[in-house]
DSSP file (Angstrom, degrees, kcal/mol; ACC not computed):
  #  RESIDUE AA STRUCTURE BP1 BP2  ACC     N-H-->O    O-->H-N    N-H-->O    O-->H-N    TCO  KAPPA ALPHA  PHI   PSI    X-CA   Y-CA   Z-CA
    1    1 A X              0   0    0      0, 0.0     2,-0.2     0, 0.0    57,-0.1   0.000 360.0 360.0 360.0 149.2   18.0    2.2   -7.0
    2    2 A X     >  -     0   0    0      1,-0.1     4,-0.8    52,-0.1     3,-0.2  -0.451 360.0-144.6 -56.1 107.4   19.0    3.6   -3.6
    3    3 A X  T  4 S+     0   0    0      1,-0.2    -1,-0.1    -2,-0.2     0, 0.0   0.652  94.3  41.8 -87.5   4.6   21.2    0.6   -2.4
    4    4 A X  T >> S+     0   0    0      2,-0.1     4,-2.1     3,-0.1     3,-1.3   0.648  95.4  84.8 -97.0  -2.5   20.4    0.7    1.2
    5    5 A X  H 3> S+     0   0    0     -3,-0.2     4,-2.2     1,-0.2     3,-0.2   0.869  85.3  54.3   3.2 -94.8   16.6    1.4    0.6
    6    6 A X  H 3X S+     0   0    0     -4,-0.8     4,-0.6     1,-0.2    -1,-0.2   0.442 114.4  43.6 -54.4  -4.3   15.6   -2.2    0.2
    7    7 A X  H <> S+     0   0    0     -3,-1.3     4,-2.9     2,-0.1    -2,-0.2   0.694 110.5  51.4-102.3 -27.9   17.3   -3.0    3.9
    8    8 A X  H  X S+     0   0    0     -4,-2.1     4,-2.9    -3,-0.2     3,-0.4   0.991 118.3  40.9 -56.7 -65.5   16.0    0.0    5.8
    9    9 A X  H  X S+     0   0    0     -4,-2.2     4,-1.1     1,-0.3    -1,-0.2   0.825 110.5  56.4 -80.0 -22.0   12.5   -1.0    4.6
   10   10 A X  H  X S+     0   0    0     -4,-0.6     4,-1.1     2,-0.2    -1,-0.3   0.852 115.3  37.9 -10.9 -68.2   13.0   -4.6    5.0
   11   11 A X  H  < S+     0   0    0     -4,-2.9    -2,-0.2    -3,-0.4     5,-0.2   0.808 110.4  57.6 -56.7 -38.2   13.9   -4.0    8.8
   12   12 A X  H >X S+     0   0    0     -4,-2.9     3,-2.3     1,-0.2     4,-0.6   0.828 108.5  49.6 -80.9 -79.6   11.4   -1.5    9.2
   13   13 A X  H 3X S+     0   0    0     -4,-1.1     4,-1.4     1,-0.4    -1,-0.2   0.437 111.4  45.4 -30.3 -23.2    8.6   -4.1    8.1
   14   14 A X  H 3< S+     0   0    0     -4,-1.1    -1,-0.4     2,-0.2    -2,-0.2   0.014 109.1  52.8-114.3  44.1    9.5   -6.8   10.1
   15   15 A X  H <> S+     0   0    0     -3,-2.3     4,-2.0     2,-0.1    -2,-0.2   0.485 112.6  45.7-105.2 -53.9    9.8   -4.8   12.9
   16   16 A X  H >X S+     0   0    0     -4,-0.6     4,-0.6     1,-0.2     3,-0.5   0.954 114.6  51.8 -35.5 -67.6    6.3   -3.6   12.0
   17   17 A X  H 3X S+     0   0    0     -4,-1.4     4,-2.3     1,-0.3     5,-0.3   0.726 111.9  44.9 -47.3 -42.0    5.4   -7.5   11.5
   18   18 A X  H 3> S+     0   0    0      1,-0.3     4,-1.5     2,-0.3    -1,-0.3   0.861 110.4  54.2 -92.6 -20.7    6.8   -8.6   15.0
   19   19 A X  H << S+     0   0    0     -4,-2.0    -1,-0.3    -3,-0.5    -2,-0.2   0.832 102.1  54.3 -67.0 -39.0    5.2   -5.9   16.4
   20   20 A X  H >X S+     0   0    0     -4,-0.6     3,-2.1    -3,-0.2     4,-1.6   0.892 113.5  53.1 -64.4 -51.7    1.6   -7.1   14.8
   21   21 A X  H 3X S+     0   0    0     -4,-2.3     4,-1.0     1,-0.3    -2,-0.2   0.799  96.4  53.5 -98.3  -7.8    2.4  -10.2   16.5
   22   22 A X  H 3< S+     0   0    0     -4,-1.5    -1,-0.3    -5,-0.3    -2,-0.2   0.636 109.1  53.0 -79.2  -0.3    3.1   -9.3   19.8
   23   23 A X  H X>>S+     0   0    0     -3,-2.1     5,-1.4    -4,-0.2     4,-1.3   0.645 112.5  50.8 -98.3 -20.0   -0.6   -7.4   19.8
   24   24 A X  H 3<5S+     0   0    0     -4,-1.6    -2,-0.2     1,-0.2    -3,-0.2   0.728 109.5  49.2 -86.9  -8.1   -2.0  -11.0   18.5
   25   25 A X  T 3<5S+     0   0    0     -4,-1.0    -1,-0.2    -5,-0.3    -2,-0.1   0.337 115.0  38.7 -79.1  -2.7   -0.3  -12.5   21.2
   26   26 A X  T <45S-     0   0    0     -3,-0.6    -2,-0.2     2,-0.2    -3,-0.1   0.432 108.7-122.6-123.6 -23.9   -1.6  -10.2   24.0
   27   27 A X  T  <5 +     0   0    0     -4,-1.3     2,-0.4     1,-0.3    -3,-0.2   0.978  60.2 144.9  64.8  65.8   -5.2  -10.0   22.2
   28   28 A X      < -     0   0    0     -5,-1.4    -1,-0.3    70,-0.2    -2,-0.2  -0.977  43.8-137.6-139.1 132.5   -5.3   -6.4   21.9
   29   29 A X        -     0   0    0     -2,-0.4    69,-0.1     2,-0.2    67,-0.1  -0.354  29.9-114.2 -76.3 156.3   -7.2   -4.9   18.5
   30   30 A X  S    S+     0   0    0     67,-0.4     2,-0.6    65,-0.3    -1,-0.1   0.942  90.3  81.3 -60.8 -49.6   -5.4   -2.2   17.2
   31   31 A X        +     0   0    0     64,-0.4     2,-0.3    61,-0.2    -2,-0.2  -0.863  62.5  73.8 -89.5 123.6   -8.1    0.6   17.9
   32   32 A X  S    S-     0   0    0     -2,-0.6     2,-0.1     1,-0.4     5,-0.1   0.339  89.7-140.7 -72.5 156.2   -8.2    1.7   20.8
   33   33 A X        +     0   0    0     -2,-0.3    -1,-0.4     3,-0.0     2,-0.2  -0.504  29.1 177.7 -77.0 155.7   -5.0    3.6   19.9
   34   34 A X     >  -     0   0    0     -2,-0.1     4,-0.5    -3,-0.1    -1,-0.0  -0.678  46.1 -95.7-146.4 179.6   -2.8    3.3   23.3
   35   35 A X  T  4 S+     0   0    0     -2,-0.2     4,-0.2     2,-0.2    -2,-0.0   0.855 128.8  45.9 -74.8 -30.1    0.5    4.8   23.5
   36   36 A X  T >> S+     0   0    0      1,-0.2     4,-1.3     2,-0.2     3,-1.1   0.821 114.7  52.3 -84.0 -40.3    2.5    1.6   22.7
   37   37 A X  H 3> S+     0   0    0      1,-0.2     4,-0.8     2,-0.2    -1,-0.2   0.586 106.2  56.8 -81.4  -2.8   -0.3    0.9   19.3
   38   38 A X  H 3X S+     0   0    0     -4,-0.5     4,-0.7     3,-0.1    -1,-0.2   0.710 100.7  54.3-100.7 -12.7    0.5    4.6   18.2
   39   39 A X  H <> S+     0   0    0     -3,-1.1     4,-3.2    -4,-0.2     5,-0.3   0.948 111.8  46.8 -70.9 -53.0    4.5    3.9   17.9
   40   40 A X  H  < S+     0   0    0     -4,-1.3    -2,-0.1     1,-0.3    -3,-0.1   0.452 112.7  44.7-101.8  11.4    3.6    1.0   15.6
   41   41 A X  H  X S+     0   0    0     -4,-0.8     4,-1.3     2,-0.1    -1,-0.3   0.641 114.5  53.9 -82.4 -28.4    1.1    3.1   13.6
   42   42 A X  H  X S+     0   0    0     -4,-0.7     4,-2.3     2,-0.2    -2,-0.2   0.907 110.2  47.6 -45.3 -62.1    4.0    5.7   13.8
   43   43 A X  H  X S+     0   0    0     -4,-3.2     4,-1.8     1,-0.2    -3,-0.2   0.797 107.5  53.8 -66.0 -27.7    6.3    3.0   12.4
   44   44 A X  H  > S+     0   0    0     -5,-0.3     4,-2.5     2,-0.2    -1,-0.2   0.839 106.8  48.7 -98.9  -5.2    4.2    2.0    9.7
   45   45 A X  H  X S+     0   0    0     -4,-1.3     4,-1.6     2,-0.2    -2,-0.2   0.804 107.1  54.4 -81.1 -15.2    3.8    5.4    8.2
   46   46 A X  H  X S+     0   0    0     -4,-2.3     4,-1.1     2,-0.2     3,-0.3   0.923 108.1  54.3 -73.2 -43.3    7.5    5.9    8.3
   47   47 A X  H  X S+     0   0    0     -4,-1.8     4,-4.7     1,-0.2     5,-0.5   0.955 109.8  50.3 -41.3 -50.5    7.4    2.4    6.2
   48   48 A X  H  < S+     0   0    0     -4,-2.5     4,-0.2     2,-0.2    -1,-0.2   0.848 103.0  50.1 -63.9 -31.9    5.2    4.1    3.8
   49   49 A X  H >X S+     0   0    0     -4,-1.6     3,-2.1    -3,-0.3     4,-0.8   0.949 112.5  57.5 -55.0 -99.2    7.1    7.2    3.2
   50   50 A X  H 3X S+     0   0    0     -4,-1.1     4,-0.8     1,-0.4    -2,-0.2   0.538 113.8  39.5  -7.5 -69.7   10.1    4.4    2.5
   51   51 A X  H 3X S+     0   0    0     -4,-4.7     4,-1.7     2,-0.2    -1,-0.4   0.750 105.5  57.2 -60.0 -17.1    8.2    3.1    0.1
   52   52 A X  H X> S+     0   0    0     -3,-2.1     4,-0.7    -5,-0.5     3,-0.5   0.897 118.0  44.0 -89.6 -73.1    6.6    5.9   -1.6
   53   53 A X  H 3< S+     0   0    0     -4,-0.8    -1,-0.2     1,-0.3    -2,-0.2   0.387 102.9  55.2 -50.7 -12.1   10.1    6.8   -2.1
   54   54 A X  H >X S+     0   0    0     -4,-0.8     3,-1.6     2,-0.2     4,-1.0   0.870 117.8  48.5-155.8 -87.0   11.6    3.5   -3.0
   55   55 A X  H <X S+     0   0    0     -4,-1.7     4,-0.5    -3,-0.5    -2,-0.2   0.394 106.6  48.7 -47.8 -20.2    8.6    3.9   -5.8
   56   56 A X  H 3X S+     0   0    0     -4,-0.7     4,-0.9     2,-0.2    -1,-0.3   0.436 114.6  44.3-136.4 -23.4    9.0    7.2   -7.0
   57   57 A X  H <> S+     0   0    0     -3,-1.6     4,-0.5    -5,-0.5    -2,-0.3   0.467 111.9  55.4-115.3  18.0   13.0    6.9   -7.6
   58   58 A X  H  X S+     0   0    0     -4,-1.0     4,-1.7     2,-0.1    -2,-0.2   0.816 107.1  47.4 -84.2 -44.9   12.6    3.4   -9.3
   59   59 A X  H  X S+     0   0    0     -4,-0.5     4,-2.0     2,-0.2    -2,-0.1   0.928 116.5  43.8 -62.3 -61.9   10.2    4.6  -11.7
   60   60 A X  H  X S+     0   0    0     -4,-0.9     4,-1.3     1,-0.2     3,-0.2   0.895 116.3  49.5 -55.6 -42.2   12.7    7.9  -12.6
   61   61 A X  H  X S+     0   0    0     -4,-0.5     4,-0.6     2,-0.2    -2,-0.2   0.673 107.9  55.3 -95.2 -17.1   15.5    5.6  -12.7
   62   62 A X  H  < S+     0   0    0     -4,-1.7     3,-0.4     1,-0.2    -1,-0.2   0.927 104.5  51.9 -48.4 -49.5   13.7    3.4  -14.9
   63   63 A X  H  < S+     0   0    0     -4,-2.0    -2,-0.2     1,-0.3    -1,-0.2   0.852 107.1  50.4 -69.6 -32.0   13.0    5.8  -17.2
   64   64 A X  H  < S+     0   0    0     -4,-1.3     2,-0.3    -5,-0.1    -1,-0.3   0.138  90.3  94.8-108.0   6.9   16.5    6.9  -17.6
   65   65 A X     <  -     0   0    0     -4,-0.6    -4,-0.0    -3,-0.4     0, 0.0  -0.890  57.9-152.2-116.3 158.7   18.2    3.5  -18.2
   66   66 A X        +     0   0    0     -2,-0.3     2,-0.5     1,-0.0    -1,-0.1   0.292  62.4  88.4-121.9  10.3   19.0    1.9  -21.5
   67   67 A X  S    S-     0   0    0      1,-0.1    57,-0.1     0, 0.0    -1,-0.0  -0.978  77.8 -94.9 -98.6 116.2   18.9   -2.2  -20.6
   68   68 A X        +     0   0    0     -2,-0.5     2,-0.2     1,-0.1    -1,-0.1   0.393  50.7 149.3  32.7 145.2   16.1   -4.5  -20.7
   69   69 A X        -     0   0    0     55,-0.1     2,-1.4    54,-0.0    53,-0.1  -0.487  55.4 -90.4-164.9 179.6   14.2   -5.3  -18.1
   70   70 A X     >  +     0   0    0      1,-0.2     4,-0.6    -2,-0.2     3,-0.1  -0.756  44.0 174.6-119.5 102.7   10.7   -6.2  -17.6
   71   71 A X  H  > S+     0   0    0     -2,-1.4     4,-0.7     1,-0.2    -1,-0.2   0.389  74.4  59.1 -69.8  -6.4    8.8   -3.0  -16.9
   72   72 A X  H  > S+     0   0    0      2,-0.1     4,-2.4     3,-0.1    -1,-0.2   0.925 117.7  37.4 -84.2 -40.3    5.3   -3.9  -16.7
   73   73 A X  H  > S+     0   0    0      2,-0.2     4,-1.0     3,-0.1    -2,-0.2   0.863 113.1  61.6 -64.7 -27.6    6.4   -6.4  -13.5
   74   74 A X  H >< S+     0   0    0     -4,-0.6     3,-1.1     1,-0.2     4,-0.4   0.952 109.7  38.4 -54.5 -89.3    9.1   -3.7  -12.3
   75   75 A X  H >X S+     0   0    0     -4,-0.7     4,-2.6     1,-0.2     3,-1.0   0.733 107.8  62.5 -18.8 -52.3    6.3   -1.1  -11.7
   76   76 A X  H 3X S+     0   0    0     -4,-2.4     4,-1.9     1,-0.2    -1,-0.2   0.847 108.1  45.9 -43.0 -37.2    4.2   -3.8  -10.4
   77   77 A X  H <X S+     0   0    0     -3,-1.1     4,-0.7    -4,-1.0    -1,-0.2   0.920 113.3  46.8 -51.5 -52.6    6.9   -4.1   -7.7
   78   78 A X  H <4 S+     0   0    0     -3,-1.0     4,-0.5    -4,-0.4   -23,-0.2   0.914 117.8  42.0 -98.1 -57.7    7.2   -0.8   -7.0
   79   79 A X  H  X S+     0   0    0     -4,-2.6     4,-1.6     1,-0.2     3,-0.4   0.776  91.6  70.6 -20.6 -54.6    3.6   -0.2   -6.8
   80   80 A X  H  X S+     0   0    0     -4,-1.9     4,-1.0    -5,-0.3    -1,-0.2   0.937  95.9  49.2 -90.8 -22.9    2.0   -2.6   -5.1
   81   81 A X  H  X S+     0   0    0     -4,-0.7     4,-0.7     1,-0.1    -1,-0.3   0.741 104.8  56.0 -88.7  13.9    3.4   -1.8   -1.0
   82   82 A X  H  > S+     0   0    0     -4,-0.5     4,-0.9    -3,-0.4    -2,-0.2   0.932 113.7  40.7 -78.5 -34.3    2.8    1.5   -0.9
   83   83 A X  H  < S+     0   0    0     -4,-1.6     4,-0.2     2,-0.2    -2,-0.1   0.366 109.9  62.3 -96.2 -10.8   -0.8    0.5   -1.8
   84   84 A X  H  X S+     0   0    0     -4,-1.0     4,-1.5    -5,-0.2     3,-0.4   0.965  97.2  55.3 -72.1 -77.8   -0.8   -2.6    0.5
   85   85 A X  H  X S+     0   0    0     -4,-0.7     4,-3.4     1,-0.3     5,-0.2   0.812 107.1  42.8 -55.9 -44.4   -0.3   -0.8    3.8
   86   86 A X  H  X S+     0   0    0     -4,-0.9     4,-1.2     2,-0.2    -1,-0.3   0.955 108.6  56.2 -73.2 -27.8   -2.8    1.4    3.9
   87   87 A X  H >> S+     0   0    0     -3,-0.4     4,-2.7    -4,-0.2     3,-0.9   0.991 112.9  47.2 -31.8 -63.6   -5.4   -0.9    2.6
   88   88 A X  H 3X S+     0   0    0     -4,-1.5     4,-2.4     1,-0.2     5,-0.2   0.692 108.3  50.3 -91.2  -0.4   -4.4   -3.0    5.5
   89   89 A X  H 3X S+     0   0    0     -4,-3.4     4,-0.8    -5,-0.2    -1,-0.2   0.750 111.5  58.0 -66.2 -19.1   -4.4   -0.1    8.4
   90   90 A X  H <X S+     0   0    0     -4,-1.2     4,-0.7    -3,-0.9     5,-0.2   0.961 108.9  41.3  16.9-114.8   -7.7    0.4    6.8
   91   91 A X  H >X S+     0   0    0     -4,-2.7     4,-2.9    -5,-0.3     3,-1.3   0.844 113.8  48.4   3.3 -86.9   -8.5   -3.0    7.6
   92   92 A X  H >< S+     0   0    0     -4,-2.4     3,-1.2     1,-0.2    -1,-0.2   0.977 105.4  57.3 -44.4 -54.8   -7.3   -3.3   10.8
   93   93 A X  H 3< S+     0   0    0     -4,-0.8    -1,-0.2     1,-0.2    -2,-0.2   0.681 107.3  46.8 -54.4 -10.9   -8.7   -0.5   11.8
   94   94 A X  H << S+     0   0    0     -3,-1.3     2,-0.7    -4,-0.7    -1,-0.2   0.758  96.5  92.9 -95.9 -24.7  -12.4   -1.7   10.8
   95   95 A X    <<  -     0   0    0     -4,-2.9   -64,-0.4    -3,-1.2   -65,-0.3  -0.419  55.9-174.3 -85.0 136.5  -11.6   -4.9   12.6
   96   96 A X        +     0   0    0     -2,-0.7     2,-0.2   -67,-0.1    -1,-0.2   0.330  59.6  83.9-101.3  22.2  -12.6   -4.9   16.3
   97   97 A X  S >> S-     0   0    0     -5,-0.2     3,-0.9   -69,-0.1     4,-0.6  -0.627  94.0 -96.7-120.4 161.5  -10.8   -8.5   17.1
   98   98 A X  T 34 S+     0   0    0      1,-0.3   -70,-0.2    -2,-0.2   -71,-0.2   0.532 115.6  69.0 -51.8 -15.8   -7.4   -9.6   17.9
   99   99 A X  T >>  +     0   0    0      1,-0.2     4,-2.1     2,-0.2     3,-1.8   0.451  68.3  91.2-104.5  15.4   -6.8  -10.4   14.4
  100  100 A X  H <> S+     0   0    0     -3,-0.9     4,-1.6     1,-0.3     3,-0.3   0.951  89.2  51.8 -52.6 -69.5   -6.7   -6.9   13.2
  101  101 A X  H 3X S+     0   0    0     -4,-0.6     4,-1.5     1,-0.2    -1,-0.3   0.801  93.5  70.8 -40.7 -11.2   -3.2   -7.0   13.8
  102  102 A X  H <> S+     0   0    0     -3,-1.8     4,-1.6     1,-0.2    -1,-0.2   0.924 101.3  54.7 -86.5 -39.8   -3.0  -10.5   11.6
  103  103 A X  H  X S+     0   0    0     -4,-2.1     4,-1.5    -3,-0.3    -1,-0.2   0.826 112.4  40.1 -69.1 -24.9   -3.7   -7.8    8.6
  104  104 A X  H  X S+     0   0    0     -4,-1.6     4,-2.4     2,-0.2     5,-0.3   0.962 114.8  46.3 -42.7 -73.2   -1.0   -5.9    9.6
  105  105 A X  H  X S+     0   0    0     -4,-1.5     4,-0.9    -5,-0.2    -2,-0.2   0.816 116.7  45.5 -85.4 -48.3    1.3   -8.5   10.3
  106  106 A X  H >X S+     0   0    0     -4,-1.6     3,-2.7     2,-0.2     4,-1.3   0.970 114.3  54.4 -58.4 -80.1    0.3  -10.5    6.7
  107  107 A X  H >< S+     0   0    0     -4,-1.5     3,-1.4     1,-0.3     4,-0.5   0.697 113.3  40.7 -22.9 -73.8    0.6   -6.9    5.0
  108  108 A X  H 3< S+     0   0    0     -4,-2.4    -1,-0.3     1,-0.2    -2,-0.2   0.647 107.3  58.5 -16.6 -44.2    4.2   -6.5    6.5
  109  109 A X  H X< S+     0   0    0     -3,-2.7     3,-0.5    -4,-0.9     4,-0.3   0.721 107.5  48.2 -83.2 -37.3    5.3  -10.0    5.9
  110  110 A X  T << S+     0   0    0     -3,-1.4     4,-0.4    -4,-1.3    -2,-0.2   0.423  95.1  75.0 -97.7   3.1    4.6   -9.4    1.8
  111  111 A X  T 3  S+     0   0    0     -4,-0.5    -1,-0.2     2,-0.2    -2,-0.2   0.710 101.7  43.5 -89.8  -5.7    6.6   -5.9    1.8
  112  112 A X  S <> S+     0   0    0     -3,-0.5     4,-0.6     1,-0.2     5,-0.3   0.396 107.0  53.8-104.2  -6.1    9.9   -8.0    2.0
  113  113 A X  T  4 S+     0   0    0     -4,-0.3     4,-0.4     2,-0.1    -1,-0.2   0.561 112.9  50.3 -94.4  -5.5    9.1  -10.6   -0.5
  114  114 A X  T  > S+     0   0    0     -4,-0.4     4,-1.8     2,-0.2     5,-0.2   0.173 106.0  50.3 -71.3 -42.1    8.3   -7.6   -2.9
  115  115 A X  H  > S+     0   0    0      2,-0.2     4,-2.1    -5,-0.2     5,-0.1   0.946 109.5  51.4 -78.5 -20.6   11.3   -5.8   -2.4
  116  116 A X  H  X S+     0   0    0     -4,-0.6     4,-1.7     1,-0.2     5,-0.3   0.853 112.4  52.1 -63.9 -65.1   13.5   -9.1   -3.0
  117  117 A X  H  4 S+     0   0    0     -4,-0.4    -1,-0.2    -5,-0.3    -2,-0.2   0.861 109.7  44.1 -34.5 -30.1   11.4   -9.5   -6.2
  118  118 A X  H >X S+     0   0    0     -4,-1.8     4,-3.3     1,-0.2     3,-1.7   0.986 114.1  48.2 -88.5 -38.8   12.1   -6.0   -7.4
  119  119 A X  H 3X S+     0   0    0     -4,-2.1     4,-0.8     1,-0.3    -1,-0.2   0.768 115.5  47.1 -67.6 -17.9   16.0   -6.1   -6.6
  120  120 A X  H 3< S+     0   0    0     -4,-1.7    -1,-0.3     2,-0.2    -2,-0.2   0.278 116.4  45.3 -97.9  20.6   15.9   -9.6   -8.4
  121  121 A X  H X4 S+     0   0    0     -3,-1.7     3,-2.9    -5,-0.3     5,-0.3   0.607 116.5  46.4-105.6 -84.3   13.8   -7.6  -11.3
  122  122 A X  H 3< S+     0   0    0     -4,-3.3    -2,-0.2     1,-0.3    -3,-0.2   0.753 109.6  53.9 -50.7 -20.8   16.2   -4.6  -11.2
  123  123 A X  T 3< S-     0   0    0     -4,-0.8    -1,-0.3    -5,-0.3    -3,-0.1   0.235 120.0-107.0-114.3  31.7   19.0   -6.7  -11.4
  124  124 A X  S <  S+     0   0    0     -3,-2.9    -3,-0.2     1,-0.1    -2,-0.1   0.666  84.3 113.5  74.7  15.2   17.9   -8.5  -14.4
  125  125 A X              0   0    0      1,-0.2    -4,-0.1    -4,-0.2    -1,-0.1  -0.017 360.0 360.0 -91.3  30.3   16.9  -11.8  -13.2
  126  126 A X              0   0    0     -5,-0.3    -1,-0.2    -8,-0.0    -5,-0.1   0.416 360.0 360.0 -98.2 360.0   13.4  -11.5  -13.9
């Protein structure tokens, strides 16, 4: 795996996350879009790219290596925030309350407990 990958997207996700909670703290829904809510839709598609990539050279580097590990959970790993976040921009975006951002911010908050689990995956601790 790309070993500074899992810190970049760390950061970026609880940058995302603190960001979700300074719009539940002001009581502003995500939609309407403003200039300040369009950086931190800005910020989570640059997370998603991270991930999609993060995903797409775990899977190649999977294939091509020749120790044990436990592939059905690996993939699971790899998978399941890229598939998170947009669900929950999604989400947010349907919700017309303050807590739109709490889907965010919960979405966010599980993309760095996933990436410890896959580095403790990848590195054979599973």
């Amino acid at each position: 795996m790309i070993s500074v990958l899992p810190t970049v997207l760390t950061v970026l996700s609880l940058a995302c996350a603190a960001w979700s909670l300074a719009l539940i703290a002001a009581n502003k829904p995500l939609l309407p879009l403003t200039r300040a809510k369009q950086g931190l839709v800005g910020l989570l598609a640059v997370l998603e790219v991270g991930l999609l990539v993060q995903a797409v050279v775990g899977v190649v580097q999977m294939l091509g290596m020749d120790r044990e590990i436990d592939r059905l959970s690996f993939v699971g790993y790899l998978v399941g925030p890229p598939l998170i976040l947009p669900v929950a921009v999604v989400w947010s975006a349907a919700e017309r309350t303050r807590w739109s951002a709490g889907v965010l911010a919960v979405a966010c908050f599980s993309v760095p407990v996933m990436v410890v689990r896959l580095g403790q995956i990848w590195a054979g601790h599973a």
